[in-house]
Residue frames as qw, qx, qy, qz and C-alpha x, y, z in Angstrom:
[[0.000, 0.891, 0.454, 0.000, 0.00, 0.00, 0.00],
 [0.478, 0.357, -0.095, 0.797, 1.70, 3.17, -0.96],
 [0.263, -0.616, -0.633, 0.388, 1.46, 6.12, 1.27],
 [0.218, 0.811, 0.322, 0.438, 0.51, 9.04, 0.39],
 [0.225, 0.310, -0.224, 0.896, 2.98, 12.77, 0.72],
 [0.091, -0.727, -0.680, 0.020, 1.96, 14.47, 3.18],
 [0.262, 0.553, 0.069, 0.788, 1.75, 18.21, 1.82],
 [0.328, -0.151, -0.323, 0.875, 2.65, 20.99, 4.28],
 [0.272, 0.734, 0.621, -0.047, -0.11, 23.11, 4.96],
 [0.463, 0.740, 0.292, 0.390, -0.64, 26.38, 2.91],
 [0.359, -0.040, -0.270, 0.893, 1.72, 29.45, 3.45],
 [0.310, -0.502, -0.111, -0.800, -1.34, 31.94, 3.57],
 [0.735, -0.554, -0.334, -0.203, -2.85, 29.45, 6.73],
 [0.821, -0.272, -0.326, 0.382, 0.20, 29.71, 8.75],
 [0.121, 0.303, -0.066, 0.943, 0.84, 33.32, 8.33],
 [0.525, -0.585, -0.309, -0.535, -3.07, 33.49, 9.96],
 [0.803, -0.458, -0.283, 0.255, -1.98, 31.18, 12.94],
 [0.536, -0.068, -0.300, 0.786, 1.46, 33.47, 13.55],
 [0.031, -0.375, -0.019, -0.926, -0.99, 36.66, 13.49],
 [0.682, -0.442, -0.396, -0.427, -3.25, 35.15, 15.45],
 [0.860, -0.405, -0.252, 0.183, -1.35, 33.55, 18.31],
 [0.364, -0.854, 0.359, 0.093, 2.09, 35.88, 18.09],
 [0.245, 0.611, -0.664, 0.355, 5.71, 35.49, 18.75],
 [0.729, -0.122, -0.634, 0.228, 6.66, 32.72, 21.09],
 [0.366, -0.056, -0.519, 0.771, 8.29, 35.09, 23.03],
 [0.425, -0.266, -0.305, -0.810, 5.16, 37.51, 23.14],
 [0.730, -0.394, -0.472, -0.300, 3.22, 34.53, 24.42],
 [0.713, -0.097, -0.563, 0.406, 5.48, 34.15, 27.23],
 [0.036, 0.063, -0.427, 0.901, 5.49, 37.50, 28.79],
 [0.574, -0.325, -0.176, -0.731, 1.53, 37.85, 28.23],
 [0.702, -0.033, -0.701, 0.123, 2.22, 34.46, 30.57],
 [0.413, 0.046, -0.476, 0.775, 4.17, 36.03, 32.85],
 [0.247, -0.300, -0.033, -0.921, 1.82, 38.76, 33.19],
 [0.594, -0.389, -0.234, -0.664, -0.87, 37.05, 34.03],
 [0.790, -0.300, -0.487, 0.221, 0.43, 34.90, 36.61],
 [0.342, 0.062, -0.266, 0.899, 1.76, 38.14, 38.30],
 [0.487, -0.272, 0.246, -0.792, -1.69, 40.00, 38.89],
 [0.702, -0.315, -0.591, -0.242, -2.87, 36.30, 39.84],
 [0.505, 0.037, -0.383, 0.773, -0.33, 36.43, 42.26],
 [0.017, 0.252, -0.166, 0.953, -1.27, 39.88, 43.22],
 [0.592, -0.210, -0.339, -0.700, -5.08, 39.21, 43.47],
 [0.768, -0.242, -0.591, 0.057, -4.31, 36.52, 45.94],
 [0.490, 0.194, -0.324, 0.785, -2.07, 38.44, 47.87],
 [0.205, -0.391, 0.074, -0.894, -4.56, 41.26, 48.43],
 [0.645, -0.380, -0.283, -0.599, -7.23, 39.23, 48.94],
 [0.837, -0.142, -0.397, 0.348, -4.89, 37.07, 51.60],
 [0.343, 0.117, -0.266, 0.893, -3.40, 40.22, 53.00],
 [0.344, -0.432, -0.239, -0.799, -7.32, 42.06, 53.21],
 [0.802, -0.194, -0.533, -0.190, -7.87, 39.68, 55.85],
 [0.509, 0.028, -0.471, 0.720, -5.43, 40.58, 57.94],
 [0.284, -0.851, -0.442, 0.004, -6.08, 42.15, 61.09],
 [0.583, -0.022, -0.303, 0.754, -4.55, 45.06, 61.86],
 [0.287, -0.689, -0.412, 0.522, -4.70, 48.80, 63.17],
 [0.289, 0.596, 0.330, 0.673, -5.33, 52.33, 61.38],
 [0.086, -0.466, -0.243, 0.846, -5.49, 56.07, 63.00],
 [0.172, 0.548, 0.594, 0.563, -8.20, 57.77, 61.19],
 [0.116, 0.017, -0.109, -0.987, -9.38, 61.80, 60.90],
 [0.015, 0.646, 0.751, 0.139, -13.20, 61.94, 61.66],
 [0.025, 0.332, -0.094, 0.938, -15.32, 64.77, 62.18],
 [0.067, -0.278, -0.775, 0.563, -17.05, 65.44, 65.42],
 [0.155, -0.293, -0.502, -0.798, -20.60, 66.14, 64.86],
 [0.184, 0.263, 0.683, -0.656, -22.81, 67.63, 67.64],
 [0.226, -0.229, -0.729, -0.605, -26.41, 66.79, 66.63],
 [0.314, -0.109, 0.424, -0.842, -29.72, 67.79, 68.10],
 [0.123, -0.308, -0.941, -0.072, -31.76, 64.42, 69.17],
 [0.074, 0.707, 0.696, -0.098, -34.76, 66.84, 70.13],
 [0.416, 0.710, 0.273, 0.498, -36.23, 69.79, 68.57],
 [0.122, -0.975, 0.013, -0.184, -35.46, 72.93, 70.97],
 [0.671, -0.341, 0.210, 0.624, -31.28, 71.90, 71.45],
 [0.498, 0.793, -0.106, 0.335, -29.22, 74.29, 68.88],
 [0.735, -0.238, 0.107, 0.626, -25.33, 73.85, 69.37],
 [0.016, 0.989, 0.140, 0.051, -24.25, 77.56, 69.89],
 [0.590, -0.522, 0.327, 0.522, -20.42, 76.80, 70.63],
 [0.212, 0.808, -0.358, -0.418, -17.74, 76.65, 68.14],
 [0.438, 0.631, -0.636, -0.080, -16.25, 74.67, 65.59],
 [0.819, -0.491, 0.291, -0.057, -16.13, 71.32, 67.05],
 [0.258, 0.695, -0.637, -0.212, -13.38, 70.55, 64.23],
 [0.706, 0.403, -0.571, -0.119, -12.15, 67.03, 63.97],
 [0.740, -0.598, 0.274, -0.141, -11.17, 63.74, 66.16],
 [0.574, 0.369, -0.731, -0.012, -8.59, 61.17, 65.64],
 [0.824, -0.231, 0.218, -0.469, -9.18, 58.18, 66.46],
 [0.200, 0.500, -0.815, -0.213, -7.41, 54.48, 66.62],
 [0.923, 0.176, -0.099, -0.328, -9.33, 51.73, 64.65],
 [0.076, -0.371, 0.921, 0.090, -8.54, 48.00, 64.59],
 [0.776, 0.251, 0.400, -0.418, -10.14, 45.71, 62.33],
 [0.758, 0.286, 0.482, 0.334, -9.66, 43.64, 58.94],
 [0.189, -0.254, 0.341, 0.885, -7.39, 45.99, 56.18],
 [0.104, -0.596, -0.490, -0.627, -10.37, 46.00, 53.33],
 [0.107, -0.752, -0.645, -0.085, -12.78, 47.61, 56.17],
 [0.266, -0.772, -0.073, 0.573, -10.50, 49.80, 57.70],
 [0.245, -0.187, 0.299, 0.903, -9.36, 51.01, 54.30],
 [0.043, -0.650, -0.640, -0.407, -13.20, 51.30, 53.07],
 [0.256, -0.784, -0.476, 0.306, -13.39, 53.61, 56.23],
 [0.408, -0.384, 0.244, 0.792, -10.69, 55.81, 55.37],
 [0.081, -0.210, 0.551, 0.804, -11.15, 56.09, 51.62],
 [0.099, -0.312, -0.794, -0.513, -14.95, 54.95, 50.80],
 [0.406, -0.543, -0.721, 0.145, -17.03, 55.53, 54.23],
 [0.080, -0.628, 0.172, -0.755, -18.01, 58.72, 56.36],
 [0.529, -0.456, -0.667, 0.260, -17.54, 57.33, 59.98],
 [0.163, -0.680, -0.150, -0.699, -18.52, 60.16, 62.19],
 [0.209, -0.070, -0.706, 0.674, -17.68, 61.24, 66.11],
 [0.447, -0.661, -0.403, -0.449, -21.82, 62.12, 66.95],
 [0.104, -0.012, -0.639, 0.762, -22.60, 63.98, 70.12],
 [0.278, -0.640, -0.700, -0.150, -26.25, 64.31, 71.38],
 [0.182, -0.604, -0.137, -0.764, -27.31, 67.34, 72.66],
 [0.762, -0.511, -0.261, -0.302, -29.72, 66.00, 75.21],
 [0.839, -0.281, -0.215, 0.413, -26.46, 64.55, 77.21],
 [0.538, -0.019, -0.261, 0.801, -24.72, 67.95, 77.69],
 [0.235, -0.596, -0.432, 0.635, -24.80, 70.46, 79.91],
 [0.169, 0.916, 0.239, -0.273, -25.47, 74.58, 78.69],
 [0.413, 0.781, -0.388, 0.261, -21.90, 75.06, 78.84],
 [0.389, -0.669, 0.626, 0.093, -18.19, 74.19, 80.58],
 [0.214, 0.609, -0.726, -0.237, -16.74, 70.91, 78.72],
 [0.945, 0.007, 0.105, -0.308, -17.70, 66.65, 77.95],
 [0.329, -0.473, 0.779, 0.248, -15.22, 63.75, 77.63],
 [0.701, 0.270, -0.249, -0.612, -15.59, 62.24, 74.83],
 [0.772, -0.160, 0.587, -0.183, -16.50, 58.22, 74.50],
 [0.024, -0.170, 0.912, 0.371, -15.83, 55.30, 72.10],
 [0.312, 0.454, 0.831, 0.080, -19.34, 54.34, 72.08],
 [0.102, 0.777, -0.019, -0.620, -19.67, 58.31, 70.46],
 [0.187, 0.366, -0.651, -0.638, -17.84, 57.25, 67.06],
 [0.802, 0.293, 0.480, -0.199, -20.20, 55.71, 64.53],
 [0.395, -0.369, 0.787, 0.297, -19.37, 53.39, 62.20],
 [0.607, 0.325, -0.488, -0.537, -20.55, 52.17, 59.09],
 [0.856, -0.332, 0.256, -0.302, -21.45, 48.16, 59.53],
 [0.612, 0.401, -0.676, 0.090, -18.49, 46.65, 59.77],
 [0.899, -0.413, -0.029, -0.145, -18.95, 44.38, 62.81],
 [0.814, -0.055, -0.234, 0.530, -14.86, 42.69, 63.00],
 [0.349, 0.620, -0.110, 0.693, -13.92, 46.80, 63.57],
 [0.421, -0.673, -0.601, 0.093, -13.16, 48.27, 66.77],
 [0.049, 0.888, -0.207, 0.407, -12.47, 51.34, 68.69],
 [0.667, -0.137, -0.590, 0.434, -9.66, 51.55, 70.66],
 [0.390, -0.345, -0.217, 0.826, -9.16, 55.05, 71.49],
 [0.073, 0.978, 0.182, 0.073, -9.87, 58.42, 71.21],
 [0.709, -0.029, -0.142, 0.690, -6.66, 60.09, 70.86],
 [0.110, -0.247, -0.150, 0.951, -7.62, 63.71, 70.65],
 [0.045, -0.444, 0.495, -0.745, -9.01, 65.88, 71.65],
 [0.062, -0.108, -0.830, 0.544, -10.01, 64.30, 75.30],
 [0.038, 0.635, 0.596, -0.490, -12.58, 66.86, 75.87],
 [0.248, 0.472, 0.465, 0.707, -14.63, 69.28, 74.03],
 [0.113, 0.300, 0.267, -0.909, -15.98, 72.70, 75.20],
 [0.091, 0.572, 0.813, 0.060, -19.93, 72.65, 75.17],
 [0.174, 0.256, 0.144, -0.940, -22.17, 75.47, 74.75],
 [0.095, -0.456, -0.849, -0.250, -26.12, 74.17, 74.13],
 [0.372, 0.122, 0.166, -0.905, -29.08, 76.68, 74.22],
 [0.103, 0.277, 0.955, -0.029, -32.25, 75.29, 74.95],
 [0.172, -0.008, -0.015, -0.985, -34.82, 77.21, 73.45],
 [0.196, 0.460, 0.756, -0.423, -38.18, 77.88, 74.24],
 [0.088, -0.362, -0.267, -0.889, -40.99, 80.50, 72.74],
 [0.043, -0.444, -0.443, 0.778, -43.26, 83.01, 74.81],
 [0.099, 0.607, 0.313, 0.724, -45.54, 86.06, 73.64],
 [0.270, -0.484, -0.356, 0.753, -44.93, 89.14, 75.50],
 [0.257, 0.905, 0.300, -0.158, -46.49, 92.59, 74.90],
 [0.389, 0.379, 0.142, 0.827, -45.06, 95.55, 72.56],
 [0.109, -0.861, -0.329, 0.372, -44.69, 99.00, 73.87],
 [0.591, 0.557, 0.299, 0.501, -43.73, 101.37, 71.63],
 [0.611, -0.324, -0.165, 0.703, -41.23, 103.74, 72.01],
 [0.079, 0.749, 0.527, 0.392, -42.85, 106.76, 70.82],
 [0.173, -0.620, -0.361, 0.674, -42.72, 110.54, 71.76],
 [0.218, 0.767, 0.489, 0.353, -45.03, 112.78, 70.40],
 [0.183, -0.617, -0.453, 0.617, -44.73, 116.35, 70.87],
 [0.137, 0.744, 0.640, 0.139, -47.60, 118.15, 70.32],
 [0.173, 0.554, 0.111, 0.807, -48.40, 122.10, 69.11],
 [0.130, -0.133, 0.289, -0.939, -49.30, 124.94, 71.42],
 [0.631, 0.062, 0.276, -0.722, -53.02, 123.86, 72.83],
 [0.890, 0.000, -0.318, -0.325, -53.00, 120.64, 71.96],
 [0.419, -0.407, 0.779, -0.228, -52.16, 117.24, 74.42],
 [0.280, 0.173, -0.944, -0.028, -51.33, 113.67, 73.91],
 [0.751, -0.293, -0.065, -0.589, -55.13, 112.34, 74.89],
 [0.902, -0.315, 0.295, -0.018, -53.29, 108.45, 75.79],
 [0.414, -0.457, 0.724, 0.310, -50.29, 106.26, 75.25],
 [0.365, 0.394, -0.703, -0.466, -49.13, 105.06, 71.81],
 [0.835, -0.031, 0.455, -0.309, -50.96, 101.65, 70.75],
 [0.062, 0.399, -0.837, -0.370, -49.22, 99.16, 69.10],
 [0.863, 0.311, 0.242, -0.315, -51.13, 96.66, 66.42],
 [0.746, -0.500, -0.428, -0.105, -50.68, 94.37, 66.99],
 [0.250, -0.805, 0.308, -0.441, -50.02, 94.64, 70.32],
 [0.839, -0.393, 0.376, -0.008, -47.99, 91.29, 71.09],
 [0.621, 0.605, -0.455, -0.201, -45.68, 89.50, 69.51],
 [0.998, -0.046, -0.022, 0.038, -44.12, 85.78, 69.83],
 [0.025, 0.823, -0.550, 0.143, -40.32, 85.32, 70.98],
 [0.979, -0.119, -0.163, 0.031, -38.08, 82.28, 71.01],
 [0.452, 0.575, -0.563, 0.385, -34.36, 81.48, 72.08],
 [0.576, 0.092, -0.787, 0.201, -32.65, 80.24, 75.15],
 [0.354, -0.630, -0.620, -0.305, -34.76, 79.64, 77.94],
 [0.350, -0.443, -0.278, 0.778, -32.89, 81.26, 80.88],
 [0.238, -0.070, 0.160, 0.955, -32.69, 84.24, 78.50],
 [0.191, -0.472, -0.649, -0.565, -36.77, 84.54, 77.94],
 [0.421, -0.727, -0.524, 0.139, -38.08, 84.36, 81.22],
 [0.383, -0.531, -0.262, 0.709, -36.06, 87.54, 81.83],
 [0.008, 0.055, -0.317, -0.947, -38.19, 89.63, 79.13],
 [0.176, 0.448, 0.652, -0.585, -41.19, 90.95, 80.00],
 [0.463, 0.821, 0.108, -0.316, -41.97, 93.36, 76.68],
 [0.649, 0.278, 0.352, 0.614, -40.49, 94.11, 73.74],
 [0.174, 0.814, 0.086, -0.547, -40.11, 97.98, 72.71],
 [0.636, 0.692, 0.209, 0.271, -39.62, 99.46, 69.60],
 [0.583, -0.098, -0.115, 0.798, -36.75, 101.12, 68.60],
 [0.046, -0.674, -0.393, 0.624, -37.34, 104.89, 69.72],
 [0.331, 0.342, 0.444, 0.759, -39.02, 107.67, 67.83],
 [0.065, -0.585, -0.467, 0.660, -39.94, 111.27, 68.19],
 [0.252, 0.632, 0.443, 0.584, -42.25, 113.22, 66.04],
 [0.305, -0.132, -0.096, 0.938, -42.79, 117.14, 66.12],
 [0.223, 0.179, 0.009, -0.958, -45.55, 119.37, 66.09],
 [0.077, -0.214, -0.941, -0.252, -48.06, 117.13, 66.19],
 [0.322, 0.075, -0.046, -0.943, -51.79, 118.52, 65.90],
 [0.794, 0.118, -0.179, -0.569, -54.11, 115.59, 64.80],
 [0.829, -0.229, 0.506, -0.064, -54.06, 111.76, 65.63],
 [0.360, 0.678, -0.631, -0.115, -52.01, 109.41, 63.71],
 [0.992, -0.079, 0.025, 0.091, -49.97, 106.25, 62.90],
 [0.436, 0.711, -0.552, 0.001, -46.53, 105.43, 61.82],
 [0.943, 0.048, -0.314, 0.101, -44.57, 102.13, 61.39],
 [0.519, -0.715, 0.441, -0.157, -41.80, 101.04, 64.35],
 [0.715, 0.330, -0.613, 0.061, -39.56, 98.72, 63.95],
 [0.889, -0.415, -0.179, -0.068, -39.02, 96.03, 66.95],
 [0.093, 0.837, -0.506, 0.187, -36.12, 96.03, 69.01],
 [0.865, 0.076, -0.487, 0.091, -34.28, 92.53, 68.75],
 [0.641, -0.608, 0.463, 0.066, -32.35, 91.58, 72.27],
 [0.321, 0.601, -0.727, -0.084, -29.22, 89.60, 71.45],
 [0.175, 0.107, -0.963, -0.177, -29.53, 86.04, 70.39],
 [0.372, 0.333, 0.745, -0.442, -33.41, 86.21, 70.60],
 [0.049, -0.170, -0.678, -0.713, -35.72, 85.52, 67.15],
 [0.310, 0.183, 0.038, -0.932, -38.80, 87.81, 66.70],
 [0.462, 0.347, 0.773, -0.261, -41.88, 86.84, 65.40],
 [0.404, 0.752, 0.332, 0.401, -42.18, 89.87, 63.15],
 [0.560, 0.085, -0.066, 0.822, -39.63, 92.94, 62.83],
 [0.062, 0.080, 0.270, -0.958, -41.90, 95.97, 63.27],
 [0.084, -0.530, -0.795, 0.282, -45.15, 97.23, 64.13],
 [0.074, 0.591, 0.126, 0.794, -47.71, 100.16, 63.77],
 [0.198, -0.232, -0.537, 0.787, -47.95, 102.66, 66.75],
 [0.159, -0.760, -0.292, -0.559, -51.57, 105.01, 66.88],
 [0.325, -0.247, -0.463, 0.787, -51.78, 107.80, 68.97],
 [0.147, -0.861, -0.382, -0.301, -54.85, 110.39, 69.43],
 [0.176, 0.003, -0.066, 0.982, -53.66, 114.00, 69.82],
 [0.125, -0.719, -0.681, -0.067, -56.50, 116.34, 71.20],
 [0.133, 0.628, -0.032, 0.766, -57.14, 119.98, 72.25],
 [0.236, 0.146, -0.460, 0.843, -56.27, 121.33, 74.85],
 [0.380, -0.635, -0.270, -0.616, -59.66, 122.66, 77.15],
 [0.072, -0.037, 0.727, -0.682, -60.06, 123.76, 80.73],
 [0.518, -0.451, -0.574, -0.446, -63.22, 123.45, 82.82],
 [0.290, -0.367, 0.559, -0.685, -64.22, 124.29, 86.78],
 [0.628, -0.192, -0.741, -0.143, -65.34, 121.79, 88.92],
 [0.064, -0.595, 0.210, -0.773, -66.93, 122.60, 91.90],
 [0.569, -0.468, 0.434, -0.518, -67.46, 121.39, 95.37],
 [0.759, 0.098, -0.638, 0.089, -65.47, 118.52, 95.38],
 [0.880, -0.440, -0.136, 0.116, -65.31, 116.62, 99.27],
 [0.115, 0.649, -0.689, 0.301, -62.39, 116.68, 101.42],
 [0.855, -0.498, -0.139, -0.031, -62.44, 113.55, 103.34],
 [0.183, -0.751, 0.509, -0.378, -59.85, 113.95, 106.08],
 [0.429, 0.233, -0.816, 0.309, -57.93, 111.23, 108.14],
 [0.660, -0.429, -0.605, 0.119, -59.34, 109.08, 110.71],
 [0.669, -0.408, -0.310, 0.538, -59.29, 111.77, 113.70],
 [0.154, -0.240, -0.048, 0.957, -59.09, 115.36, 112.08],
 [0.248, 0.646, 0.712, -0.119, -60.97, 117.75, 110.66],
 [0.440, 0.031, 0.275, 0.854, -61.00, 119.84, 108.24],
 [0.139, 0.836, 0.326, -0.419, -62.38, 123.58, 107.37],
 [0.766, 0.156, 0.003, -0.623, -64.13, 124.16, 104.55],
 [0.587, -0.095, 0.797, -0.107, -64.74, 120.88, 103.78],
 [0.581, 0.675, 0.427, 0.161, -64.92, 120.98, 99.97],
 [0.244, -0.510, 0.318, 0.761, -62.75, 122.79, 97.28],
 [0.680, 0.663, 0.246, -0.194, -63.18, 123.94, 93.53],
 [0.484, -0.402, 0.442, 0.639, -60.59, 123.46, 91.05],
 [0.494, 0.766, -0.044, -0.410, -59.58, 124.51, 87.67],
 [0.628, -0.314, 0.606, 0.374, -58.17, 122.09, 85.25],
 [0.385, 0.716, -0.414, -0.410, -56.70, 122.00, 81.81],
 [0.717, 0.172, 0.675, -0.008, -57.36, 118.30, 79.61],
 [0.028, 0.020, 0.801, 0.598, -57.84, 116.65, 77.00],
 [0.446, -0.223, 0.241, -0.832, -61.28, 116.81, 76.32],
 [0.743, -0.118, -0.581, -0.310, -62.49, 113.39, 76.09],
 [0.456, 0.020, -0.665, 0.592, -60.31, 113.11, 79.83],
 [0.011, -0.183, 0.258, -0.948, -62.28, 115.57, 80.87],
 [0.606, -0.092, -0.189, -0.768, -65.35, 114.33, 80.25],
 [0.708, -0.178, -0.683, 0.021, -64.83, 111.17, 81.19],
 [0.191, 0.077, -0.535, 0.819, -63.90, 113.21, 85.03],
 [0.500, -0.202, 0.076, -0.839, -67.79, 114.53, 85.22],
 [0.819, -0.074, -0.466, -0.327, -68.69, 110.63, 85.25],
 [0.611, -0.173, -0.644, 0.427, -66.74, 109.53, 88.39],
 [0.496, -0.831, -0.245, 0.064, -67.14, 110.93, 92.10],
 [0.481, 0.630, -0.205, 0.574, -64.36, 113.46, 92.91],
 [0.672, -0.697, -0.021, 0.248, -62.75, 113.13, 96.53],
 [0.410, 0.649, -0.413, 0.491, -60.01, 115.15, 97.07],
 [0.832, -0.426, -0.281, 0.216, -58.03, 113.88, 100.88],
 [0.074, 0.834, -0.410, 0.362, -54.96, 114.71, 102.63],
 [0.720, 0.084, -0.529, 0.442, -52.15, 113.14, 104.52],
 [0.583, -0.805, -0.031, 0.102, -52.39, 113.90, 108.54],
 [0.025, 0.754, -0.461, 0.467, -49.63, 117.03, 109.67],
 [0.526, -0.116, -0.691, 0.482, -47.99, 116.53, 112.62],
 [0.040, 0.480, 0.549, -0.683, -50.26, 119.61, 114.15],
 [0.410, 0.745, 0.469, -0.241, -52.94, 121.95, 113.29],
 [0.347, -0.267, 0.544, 0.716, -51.89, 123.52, 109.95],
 [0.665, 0.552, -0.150, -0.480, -52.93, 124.71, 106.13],
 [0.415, -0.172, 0.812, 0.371, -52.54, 121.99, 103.90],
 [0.514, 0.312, -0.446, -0.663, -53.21, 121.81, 99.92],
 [0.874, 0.184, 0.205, -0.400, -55.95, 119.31, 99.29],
 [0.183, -0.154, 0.904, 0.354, -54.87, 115.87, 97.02],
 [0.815, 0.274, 0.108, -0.499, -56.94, 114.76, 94.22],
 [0.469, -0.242, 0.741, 0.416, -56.25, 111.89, 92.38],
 [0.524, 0.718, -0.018, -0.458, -56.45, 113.17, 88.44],
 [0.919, 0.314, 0.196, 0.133, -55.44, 111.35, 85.28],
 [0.514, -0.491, 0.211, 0.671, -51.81, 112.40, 84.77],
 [0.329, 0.414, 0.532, 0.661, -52.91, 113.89, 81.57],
 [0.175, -0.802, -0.412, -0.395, -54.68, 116.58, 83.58],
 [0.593, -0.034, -0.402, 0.697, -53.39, 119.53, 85.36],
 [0.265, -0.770, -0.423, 0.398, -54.59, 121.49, 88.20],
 [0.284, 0.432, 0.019, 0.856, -54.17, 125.38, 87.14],
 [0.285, -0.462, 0.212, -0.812, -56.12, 127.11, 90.01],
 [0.452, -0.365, -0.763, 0.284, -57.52, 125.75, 93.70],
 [0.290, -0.552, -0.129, -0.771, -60.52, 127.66, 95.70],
 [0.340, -0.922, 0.167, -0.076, -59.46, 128.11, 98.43],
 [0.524, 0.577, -0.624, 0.051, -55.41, 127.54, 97.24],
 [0.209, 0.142, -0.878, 0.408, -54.92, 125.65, 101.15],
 [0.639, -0.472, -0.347, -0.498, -57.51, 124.50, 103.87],
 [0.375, -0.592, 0.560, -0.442, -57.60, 124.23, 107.99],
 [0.775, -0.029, -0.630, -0.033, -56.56, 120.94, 108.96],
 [0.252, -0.544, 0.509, -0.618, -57.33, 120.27, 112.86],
 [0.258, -0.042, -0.958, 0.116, -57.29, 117.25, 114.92],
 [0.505, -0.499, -0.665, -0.232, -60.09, 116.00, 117.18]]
């Protein structure tokens, strides 16, 4: 049986195979290569495992667990801290995680200074990690304001002054005439009003408004920044009133018993005087004596004449 040549295969199919596969030597480094990041890939993942220990930069982060805390200090800046756990987690903390020193509010005092704790840093869940330390800073300076809110009246700071023959009839009214305050609570309970911030008008003749702004205390928040003030401006008018009582002290007596005065009002003040009983008194001397009647008149009214100007005051 003869055997048959066997023919070599084509030169066009073996150029394909050397473009296809390379250089020998080619193939050998692309070898080499890859058994070097196998290598490597084992390594990490044999080396990730390892426990060991890391100092890490957090930031300290006072946080208000209820609503009326606000952290009023400064800067609490940064902690360092010293971790010990598998290399991947501690290097996920470092370079992937945001682990955070947290302080609660609720646990510190107004103000002077807290130690800080390990059970204070939080952690992403990495369970094998632990804290060892706090290395700095020990302690932190506190300052917490508990705040509250209130509504106290507005009084408006207001002076009018008024032409020739005419008088301020009452005090300035403020609309509204309250107003809602919050901030720390020590610092409320020791504000009774608010005023506005002061203003005087001139030559004033006829009633009126104008706007006020509020006067803010330091480190207290308003409700609302200002306010309008009315005021009623009247003429001027006198008027005689006659035989008004003396009642006298327990024990004297007095001669005449009754005076007549002349005063000088607003009028609506005035009128509103014909509606009430007028007693006018006196304050027992130490002997028999003149003495100038008392009345008690709205402070908007002012005596200009008295009939008879003094009166006998004599004991029993």
């Amino acid at each position: 049986m003869n055997k048959q040549p066997v023919n070599p295969p084509p030169k066009n199919i073996e150029i394909a195979q050397r473009h296809r596969w390379g250089s020998p030597v080619l193939g050998k480094w692309i070898a080499r290569i890859a058994s070097l990041l196998l290598a490597m890939v084992v390594w990490i993942a044999v080396i990730s495992e390892e426990s060991i220990e890391r100092t890490l930069t957090i930031p300290i982060v006072p946080y208000a667990d209820r609503d009326n805390l606000v952290w009023t200090g400064e800067d609490p800046g940064d902690a360092v801290v010293r971790l010990q756990g598998k290399a991947r987690s501690l290097w996920w903390l470092e370079y992937v995680a945001t682990p955070e020193l947290r302080v609660p509010l609720s646990t510190l005092p107004s103000s002077g200074e807290v130690r800080l704790r390990n059970d204070m840093v939080e952690l992403p869940q990495f369970p094998d990690v632990k804290i060892l330390a706090i290395l700095k800073p020990e302690v932190l300076p506190v300052k917490v304001e508990r705040f509250a809110n209130r509504v106290v009246p507005i009084k408006p700071d207001l002076t009018l002054i008024t032409e020739e023959g005419f008088v301020v009839s009452g005090p300035p009214v403020s609309f509204p005439s309250a107003v809602e305050i919050s901030g720390d609570r020590s610092r409320l309970h020791a504000i009774d009003t608010i005023t506005t911030e002061p203003m005087t008008i001139k030559s004033v003749a006829t009633a009126g408004s104008v706007t006020l702004k509020l006067f803010n205390p330091n480190g207290i928040k308003l409700g609302l920044h200002s306010v309008v003030a009315k005021y009623t401006v009247e003429r001027l008018v006198e008027e005689k009133m006659d035989n008004i009582p003396i009642i006298p002290p327990t024990g004297w007596n007095v001669e005449p018993p009754w005076v007549s005065i002349r005063v000088s009002g607003p009028g609506s003040v005035l009128l509103s005087l014909h509606k009430r009983v007028l007693k006018a008194h006196f304050i027992a001397p130490d002997s028999n004596k003149d003495i100038i009647p008392l009345l008690d008149l709205p402070s908007m009214v002012k005596v200009i004449a008295m009939n008879p100007p003094t009166v006998k005051a004599c004991k029993q």
